[in-house]
N, C-alpha and C positions, 0 to 999 in steps of 0.2 A: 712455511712452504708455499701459499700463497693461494689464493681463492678456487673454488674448483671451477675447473673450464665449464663454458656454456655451451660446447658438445655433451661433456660430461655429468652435467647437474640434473638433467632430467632423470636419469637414472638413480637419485636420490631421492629426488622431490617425490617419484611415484611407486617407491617401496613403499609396501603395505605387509601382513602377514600372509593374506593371501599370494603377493606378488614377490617374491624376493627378486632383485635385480642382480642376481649373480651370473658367471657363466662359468661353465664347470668343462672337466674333460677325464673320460677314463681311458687310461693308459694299461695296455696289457703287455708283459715283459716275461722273456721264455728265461729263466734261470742259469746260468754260466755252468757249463759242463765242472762236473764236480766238486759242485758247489755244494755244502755239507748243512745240517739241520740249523745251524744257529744263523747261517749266512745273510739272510734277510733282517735277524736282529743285528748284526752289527753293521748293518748297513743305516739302519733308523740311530742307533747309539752316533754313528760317525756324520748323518745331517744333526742329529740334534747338539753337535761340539761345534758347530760352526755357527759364532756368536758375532761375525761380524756382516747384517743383513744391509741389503740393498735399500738404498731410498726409498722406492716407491713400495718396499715389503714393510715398511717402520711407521709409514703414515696413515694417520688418522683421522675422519672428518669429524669438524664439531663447527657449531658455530658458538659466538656470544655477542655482547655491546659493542665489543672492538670489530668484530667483521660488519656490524653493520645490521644483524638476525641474518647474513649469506653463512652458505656452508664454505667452506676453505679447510683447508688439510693441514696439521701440525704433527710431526715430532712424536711418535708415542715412546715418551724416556723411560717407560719401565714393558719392554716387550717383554713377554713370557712365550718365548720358542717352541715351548712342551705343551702351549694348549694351540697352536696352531698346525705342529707336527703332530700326525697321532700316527698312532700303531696298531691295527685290525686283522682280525683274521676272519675268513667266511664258515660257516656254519657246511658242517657234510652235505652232499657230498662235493661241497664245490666249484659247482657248476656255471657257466658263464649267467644262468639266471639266478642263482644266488647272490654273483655279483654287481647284477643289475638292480636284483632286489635292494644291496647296501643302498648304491648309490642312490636311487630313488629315494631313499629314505634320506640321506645325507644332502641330496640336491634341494629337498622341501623346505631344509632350517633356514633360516632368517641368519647372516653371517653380525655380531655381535659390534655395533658402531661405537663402543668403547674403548675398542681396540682396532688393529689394522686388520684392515677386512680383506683377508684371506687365512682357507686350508687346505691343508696338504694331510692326506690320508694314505698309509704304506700299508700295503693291503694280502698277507699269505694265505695259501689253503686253497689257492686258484689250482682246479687240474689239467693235469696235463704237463708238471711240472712245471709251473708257471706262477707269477704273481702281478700283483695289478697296482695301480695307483692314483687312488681319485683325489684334484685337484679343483679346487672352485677361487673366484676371484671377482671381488667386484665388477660389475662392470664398470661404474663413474671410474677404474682403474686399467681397465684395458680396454679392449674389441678384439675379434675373434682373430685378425690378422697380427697383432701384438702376443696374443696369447699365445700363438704357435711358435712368434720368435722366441718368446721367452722358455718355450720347451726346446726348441732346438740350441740357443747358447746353453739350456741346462747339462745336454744329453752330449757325445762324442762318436762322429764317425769311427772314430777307433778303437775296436773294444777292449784292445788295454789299457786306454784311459782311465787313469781317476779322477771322476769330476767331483767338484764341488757341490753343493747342493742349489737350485732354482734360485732360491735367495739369498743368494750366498754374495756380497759384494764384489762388483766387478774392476778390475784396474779400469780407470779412467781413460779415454781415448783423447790422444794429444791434437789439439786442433794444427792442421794444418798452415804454414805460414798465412799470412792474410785477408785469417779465417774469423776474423773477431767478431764483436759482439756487433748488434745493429745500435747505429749512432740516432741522437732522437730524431733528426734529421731525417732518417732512414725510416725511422717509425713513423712520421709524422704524413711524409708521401705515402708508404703503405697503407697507411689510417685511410688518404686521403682516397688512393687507387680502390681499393676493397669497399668503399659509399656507391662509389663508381660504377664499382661494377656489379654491386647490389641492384643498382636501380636499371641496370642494362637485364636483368632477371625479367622483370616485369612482362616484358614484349613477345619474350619466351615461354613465362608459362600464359598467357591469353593464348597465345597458338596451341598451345596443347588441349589447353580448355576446349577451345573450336572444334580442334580436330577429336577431341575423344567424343564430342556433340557428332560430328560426323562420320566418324568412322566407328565401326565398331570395333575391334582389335586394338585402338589406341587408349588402352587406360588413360584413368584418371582419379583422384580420391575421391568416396564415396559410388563409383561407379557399380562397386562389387552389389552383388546380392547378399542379403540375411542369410546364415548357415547356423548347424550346430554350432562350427566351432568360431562362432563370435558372440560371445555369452561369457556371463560373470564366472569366475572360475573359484574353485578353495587352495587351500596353499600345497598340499598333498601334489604330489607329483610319480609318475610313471614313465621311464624312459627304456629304449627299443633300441639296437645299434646291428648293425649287418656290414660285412666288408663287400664288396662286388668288386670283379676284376677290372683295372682298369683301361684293359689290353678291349676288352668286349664293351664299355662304353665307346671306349675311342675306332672302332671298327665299324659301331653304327653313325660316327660320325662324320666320318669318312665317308660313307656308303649314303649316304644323304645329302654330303656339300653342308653340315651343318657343326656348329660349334660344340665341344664338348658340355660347355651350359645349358646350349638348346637343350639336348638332348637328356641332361639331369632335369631340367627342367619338366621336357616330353613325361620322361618316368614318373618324376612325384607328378603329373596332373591326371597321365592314367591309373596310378593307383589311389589319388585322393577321389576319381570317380568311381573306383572299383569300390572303395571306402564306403563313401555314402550315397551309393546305389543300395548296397547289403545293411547300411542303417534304413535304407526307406528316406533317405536326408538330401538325393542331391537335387540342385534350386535347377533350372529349365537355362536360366542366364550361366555365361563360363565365370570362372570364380576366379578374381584377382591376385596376382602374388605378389608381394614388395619383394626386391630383390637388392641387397646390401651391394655398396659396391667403395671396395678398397681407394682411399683418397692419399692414402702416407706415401710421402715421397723420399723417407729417411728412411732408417733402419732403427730408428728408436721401438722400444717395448713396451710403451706407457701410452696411457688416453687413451683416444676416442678418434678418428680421422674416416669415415665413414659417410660417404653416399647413398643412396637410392631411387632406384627407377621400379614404375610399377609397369606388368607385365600381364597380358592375359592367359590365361594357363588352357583354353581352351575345351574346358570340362564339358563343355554342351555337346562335343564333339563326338561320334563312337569312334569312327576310324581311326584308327594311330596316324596313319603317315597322315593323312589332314590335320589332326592335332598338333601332330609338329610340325608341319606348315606354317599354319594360323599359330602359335606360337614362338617361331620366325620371324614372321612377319609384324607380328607384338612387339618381337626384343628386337628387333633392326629401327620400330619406331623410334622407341623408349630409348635408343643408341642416339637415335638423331637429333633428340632436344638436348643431349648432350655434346653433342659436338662443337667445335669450337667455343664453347665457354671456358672462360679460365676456372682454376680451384673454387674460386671464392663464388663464384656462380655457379659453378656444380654442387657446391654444397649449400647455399641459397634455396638452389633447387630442388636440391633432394626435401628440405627443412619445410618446401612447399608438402612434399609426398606424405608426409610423416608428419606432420604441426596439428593434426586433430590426435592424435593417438594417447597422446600423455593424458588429455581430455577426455576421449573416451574411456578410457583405462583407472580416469578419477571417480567417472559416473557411474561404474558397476559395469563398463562392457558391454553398452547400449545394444540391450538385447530386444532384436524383431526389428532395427532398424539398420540400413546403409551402412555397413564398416569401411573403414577409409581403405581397406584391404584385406582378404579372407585369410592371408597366410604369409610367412617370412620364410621365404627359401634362402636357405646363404650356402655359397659354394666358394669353400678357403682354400686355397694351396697350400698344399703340406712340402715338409721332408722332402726331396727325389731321393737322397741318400738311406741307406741302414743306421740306425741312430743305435748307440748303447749307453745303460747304465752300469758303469765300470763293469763292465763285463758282459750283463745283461743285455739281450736283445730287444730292442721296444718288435712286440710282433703287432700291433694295432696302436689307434688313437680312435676313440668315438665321443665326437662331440657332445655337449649338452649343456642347451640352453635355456632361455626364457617363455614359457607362457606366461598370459598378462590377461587382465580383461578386457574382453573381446579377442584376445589371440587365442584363444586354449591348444592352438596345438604348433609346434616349432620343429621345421625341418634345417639341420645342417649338415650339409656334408664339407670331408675334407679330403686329399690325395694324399697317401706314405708311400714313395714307392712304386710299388708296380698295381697300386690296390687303390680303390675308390670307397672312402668308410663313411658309412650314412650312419647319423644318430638321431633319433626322434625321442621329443620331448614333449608331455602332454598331461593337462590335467586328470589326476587319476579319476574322477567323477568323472570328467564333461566328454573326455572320449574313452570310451569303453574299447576293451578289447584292440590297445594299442599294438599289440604284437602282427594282428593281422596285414596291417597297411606295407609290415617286412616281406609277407608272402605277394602281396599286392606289385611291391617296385619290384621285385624278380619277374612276376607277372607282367609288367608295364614293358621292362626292358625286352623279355623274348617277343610281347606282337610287335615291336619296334626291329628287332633282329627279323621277323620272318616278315616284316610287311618293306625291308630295303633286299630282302635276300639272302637274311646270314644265314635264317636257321629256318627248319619247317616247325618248328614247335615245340622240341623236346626244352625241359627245360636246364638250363645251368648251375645252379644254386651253387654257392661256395660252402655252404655252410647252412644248419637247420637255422631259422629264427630265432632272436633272442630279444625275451621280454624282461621285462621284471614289475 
């Protein structure tokens, strides 16, 4: 199958027991009206008969003499389906925090390099009539924007569909007339273009350099302050997940002249100060966020194709609307060293944001010094449609990702719909009392509504908090 990509291989190279490199997602699914006690078992019986799985569900890294000691991906000719499927049910009373509790538990395990690194967990006992379905996947195997297509070919707008299962082989797409393969010819210019414009990088990031020397709002790596959560972490994990409407994000954004990211942004930086204000934790300097930025320009499901820019999140700030000002004016910089580059230098660039992190993440998480960035905010686009499992309604998706060392705590959110679903991820030591930071971004999002005019203060909540 062929060596793994060098997007891809750091997320190898810096698994440890501590860090697992996976990225996970729980799915909650409202039950199909009349749907009778065994119906969820014969829904796991009917993935697990589907024995013809997709390429990239069948591969396995290994290396040996023949690759060279590189990792590269083969073939796993003896899959066993029934230990990647499983089948769970939650403990009484079934509550969205006993589900969080699984998954926590499930997100911390190390995914087994012997075999194809992925699972899939079918999950009964959720109330509300309801059931759930956690899902993990390497990352050297996706990124977050792969992950969601591969949920959406799994699932069908239409709920009499009968789909197949996520890994379930797909007919092959017929290439288009005159759509062939690239001649060496073709490669050989590309090789030649892509040196090119590697070294056209250089002159861009010295400008950034300069300007984050002069400016202050113009990140840069290293620029961030020491915090709790840039510290060695254990493997143990605790994950957080809240939907917000996304009718009430997009009204403050509106109401501002500001992008729907500013303003996810805005929120996680006032509730990461509300955070570690109430630790006694936050640093006097505002605290940096690397912000992931989608580079795929296909519709493939697979790899890794992933940007970033770093952005100051404005924590020194109290006022909200200043904050998301000076946060603004961060992410319109952090836009402008990207302009005009092609792919291959946006991703160059990003490689500049991010090239100490593997490093720090090998040395224990260089704690008391400089992190190349305090925090990973990613914001994916989901679903706009109603998605179902042959029947079943997906009623949420909450992320869930990577803490690392020096990262310990990871924000992502995604859009279903008409809904904005935050999932937080964090080491269960190194940040205590993760569930609060959900009170916090309701908190952040209302003085953001009542400091453009939406609201005088009452607050919105969709929903109590959920930890695990």
């Amino acid at each position: 199958m062929g060596l793994v990509a060098a997007p891809d291989l750091p997320f190898l190279l810096t698994e440890s027991r501590a860090t697992p490199m996976h990225v996970g997602g729980l799915q909650v699914f409202e039950l199909p009206e009349g749907a009778g006690p065994t119906w969820l078992r014969e829904q796991f019986e009917a993935m697990l008969a589907h024995d013809d799985i997709a390429p990239l569900f069948r591969q396995r890294p290994y290396r040996s003499v023949r690759t060279g000691g590189q990792w590269a991906w083969r073939e796993d000719d003896e899959l066993d389906i029934e230990y990647h499927v499983r089948h769970s049910a939650l403990p009484e009373p079934g509550r969205v925090r006993e589900l969080l509790a699984l998954g926590s538990r499930l997100h911390g395990s190390l995914l087994d390099r012997q075999r194809p690194l992925w699972e899939f967990h079918l999950i009964e006992g959720l109330e509300g009539n309801r059931f759930a379905a956690y899902t993990k996947v390497h990352h050297a195997m996706v990124d977050g924007v792969s992950a969601l297509r591969l949920l959406e070919r799994w699932l069908s707008t239409d709920p009499t569909a009968v789909v197949p299962p996520a890994w379930a082989a797909r007919p092959k797409r017929d290439r288009p007339a005159g759509e062939g393969g690239a001649s060496p010819l073709d490669l050989l210019l590309g090789t030649a273009k892509g040196a090119v414009d590697i070294v056209g990088v250089a002159p861009t990031m010295l400008r950034s350099a300069r300007r984050a020397l002069e400016e202050e709002l113009a990140a840069f790596p290293f620029k961030a302050p020491p915090t709790m959560l840039n510290v060695h972490i254990t493997g143990a994990r605790r994950i957080a997940a809240q939907t917000w409407s996304l009718a009430r994000v997009k009204a403050v954004a509106k109401a501002s002249d500001a992008t729907l990211n500013d303003i996810v942004l805005a929120m996680c930086a006032g509730a990461l100060r509300s955070y570690l204000i109430e630790q006694g934790e936050l640093p006097e300097e505002s605290l940096t966020a690397m912000v992931p930025v989608s580079l795929r320009t296909d519709d493939s499901a697979g790899g890794n194709a992933v940007g970033a820019v770093l952005t100051s999140l404005a924590t020194d700030t109290a006022e909200p609307s200043w904050r998301l000002a000076r946060i603004r004016e961060s992410m319109s910089i952090a836009k402008g060293t990207l302009s005009g580059l092609s792919p291959v230098q946006v991703l160059a660039l990003s490689a500049s944001n991010m090239f100490a992190t593997p490093l720090v993440s090998m040395l224990g998480g260089g704690e008391g010094m400089r992190p190349p960035f305090n925090i990973i905010i990613s914001n994916v686009p989901g679903p706009r449609s109603p998605l179902y499992l042959n029947g079943a309604r997906l009623q949420g998706i909450y992320p869930v990702s990577i803490p690392y060392h020096g990262q310990a705590l990871n924000i992502t959110l995604t859009s279903y719909v008409d809904n904005l679903e935050i999932g937080l991820t964090g080491c269960r030591r190194r940040v205590p009392h993760l569930q609060r930071l959900l009170a916090h971004l309701e908190s952040s999002l209302v003085e953001l509504e009542v400091a453009v005019g939406l609201s005088s203060g009452t607050s919105k909540r969709n929903g109590p908090p959920a930890d695990a």
